[in-house]
N, C-alpha and C positions, 0 to 999 in steps of 0.2 A: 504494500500500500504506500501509495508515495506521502509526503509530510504535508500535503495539499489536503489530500484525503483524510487522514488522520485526523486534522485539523478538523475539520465536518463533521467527522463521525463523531469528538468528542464533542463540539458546539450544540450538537443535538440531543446525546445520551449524556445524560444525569451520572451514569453508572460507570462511564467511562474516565479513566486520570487525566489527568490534564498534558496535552503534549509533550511530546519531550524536547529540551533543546529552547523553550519559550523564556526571554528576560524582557525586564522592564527597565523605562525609563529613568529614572526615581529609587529603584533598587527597589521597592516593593515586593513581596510576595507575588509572583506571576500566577500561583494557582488560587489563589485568592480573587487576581483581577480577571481571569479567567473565567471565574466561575461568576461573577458580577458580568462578566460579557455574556455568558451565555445564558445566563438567567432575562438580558435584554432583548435576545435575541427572538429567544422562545416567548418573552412577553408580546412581545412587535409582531411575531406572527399571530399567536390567539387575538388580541388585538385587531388582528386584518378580518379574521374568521368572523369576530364578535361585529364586525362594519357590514360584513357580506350577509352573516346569518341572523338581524336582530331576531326574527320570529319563534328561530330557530330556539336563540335563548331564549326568547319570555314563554314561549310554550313549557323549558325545565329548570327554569332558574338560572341565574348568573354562575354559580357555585359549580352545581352539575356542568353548565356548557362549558364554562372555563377548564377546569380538568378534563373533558374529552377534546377539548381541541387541544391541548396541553400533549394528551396523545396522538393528535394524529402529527401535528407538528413536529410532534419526534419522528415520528415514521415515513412521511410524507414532506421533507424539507421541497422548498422553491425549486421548481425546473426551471426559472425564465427572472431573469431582471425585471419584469410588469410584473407586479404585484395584482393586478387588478383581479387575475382569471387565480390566484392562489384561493385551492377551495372548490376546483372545479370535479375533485374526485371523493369530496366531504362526505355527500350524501351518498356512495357507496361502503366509506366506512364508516358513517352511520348506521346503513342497514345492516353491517355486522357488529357491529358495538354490542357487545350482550348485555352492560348496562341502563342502553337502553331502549332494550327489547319490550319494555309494559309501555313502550308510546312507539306502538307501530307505522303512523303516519310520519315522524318526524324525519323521515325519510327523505317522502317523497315533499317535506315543506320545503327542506332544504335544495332538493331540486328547482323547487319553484321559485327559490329564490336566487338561485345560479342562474336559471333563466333569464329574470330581471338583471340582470347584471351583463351577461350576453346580448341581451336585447339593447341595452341603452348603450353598449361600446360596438354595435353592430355597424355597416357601411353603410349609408344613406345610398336612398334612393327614391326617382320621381315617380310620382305613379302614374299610374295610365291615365288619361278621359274614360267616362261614362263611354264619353258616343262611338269612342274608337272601337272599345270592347262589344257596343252594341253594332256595331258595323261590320266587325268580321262576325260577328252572330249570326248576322242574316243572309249571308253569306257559304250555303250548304258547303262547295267547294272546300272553303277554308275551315268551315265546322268540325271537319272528319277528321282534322289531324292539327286542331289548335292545342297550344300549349298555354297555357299562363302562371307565369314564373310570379312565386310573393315575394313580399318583402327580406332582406336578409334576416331582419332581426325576430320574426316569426317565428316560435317555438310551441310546440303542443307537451303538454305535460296529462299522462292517461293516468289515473293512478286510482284505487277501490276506498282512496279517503276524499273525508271531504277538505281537498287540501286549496282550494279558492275561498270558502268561507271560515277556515282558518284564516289565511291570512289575509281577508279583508275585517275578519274579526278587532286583532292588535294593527289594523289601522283606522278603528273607530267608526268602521262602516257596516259593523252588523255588532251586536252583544255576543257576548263565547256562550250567553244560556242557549241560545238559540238555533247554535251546530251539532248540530252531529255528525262525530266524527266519520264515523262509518257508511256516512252517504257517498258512495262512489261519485269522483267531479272529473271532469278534465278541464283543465285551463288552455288557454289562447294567450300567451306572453307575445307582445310586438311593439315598439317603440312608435308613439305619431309623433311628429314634431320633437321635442326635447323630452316629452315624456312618455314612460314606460307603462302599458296597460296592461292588468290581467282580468281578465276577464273568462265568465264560466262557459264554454262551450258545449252544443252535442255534440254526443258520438260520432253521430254523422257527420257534421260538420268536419269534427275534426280527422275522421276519414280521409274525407276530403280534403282536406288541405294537407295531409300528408303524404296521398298521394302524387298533387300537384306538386312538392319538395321533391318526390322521389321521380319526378322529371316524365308522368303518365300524361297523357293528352287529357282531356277538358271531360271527354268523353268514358275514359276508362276509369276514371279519378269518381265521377259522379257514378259509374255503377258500380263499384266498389265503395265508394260512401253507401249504395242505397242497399246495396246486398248485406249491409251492417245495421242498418238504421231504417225501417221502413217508414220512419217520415223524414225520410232527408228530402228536400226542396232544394232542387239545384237552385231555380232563380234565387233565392231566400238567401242559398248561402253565397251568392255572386252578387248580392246586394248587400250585405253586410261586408263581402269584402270590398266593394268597393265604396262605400261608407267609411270604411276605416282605412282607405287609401293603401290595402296592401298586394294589390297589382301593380308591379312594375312594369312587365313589358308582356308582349304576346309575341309568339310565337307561329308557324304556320307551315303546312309543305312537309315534304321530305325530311328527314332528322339532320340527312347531309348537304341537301341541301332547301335551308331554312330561310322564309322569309322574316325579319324580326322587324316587328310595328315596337316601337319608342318612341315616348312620349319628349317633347322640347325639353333639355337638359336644362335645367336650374340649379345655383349654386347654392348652397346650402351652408350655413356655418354653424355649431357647436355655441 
């Protein structure tokens, strides 16, 4: 292991000596000030957790989240100089954390809240017209093989809690008496403008729109929504999406050779 490594492995594990070969300015105690860095270190990351996951914590206390993310921080140090996305593998060791296993949603809350966080550092982009989208509609031709790409920051989140009224709950937009937990939701995470929406979607719906993700024509995407959902409304859910502006461009023709309808490029700023 080179002295680089070493270094790492002890800044994270508690358990580990202090490197070898380490002096200080001042002559101080090096495993002294060692263990003062590393205790900043590991603060600085829970720290980022506790920014990324408030719901996370008010769902099991400050106490509780602080010491699981206290763990994962040891085990999951930073892949990336951006802090932003540290935390994007939380809610998978959450859902094995066996402590806490008697709050089985808090899983998928912390998904929903990766989400938000993906969604608002997502790429902008213009959305289509109403009439564009209603133009290649009427247009059988172009029908059979339209494509409509969403927004980047568009995320479906499926999950058997009710993890949308969770956390619209701890944002003052529903009372906690009045969830239950156990009401299967799926959420629609996508950025308008500067802010970040979650909102509760259908099944179908969200079929559909994850179809369209996985790059299916207009046409395969809504009978797979409806084969899901037998009250999926194609128009229904092509008016909501475009209400919430997350058609970007369409698609049309051949896979190789595509005509692409885009909307007048507008400059966008943060």
């Amino acid at each position: 292991m080179s002295s680089q490594s070493a270094f790492a492995a002890a800044l994270l594990n508690p358990d580990q000596p202090c490197p070898r070969g380490l002096t200080s300015w001042n002559g101080s105690d090096p495993e002294v000030r060692f263990a003062v860095y590393r205790n900043n270190v590991t603060v600085s990351l829970i720290d980022a957790l506790v920014d990324t996951f408030p719901v996370v914590q008010a769902l099991v206390g400050e106490a509780f989240f602080r010491a699981m993310a206290r763990v994962f921080a040891q085990m999951s140090p930073p892949r990336s100089r951006l802090m932003v996305y540290y935390g994007d593998t939380f809610a998978d060791f959450v859902a094995a954390f066996p402590p806490a296993a008697s709050v089985p949603y808090l899983a998928d809350v912390a998904r929903l809240e990766m989400a938000r966080v993906r969604a608002y550092h997502a790429a902008d982009a213009v959305p289509v017209q109403p009439e564009a989208l209603q133009a290649v509609l009427a247009d059988p031709e172009q029908l059979l093989s339209l494509r409509l790409h969403v927004h980047p920051s568009v995320q479906v989140i499926e999950s058997p809690f009710a993890v949308v009224s969770l956390w619209a709950a701890h944002q003052g937009a529903l009372g906690m008496i009045a969830v239950d937990p156990d009401e299967a939701q799926t959420a629609l995470v996508f950025r308008h403008g500067l802010d970040v929406d979650t909102l509760e979607f259908s099944a179908g719906n969200a079929r559909f729109v994850k179809a369209l993700q996985n790059d299916q024509s207009l046409l395969e995407a809504a009978e797979a929504a409806a084969s899901s959902d037998t009250e999926f409304d194609l128009s229904h859910a092509l008016a909501l999406l475009l209400r919430w502006q997350l058609i970007t461009h369409l698609t049309t023709g051949d896979p190789q050779h595509e005509h692409t309808h885009r909307p007048h490029e507008r400059h966008h700023s943060r």
